[in-house]
N, C-alpha and C positions, 0 to 999 in steps of 0.2 A: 413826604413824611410830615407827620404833626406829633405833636406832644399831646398825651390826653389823661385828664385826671380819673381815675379809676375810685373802686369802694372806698380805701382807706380813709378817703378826707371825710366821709359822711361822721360828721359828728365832731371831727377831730375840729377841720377848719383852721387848719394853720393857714395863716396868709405870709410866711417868708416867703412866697414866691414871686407875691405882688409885686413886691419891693425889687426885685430884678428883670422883670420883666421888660425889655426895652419896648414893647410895641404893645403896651396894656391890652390884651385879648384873654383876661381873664375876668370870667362872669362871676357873679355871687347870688347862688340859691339860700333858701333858710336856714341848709346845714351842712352846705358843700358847698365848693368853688367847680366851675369847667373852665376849660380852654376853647377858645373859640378857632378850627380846624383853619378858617380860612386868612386869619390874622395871624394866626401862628408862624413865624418864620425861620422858626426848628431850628434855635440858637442851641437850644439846650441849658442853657440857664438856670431854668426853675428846677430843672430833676433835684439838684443834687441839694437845692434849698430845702424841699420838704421834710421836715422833722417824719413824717409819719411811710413816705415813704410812697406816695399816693401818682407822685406823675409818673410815666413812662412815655417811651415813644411809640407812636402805634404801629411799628414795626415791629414788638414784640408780639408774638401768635398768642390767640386770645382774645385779643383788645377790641374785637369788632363791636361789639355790646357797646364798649365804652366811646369808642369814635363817635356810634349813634348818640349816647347821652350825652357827648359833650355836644354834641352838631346842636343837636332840638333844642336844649336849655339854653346853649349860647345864644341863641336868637329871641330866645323869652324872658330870662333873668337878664340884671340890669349889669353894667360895667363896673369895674371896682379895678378900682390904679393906687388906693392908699391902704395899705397895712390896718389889722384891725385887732383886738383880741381875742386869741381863740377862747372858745366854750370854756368854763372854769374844769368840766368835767373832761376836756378830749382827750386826757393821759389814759382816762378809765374805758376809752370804747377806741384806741389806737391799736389793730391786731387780730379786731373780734370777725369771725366768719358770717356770712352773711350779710352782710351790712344793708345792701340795697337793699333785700326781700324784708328785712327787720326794720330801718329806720328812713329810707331815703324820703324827701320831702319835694316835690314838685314846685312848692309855694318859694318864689323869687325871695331873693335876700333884700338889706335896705341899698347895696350899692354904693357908690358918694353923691 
């Protein structure tokens, strides 16, 4: 089992999860964060950080989609171990349906 960050954060980009993370295996895209599957040591930690509601374990049915996205980006986007702040806007797209087909972003974040 792994923790994997799903639509939610697209946009939102809370990073309280950063901050608990013991084994920093979280990536940073342009407008999301992933979990990198094979660093992850399914502490469970981060779930219950995210304001938006975004991590799960990929043991919940579903999350196959999401394993994929965090696998590929975790290996493309850069590492991120320091807390950052989120978009001034994440309150107003925390919820919203669709997220990936509407906004997700490919292009790597700045990382530390």
């Amino acid at each position: 089992m792994t923790y994997v960050v799903t639509d939610n954060c697209i946009k939102c980009k809370y990073m309280d999860c950063i901050e608990v993370c013991p084994v920093d295996c979280f990536y940073e895209g342009e407008n999301m964060l992933v979990i990198h599957p094979d660093e992850c040591i399914d502490c469970g930690v981060c779930e219950p950080e995210c304001p938006a509601e975004a991590i799960k374990p990929d043991t919940e049915p579903g999350l196959d989609k999401w394993l994929q996205v965090n696998t590929e980006y975790a290996e493309k986007w850069p590492n991120i171990i320091a807390k950052k702040e989120p978009p001034p806007d994440a309150k107003d797209y925390d919820g919203v349906e669709d997220k990936f087909e509407k906004y997700f972003s490919a292009e790597p974040g700045e990382g530390d």
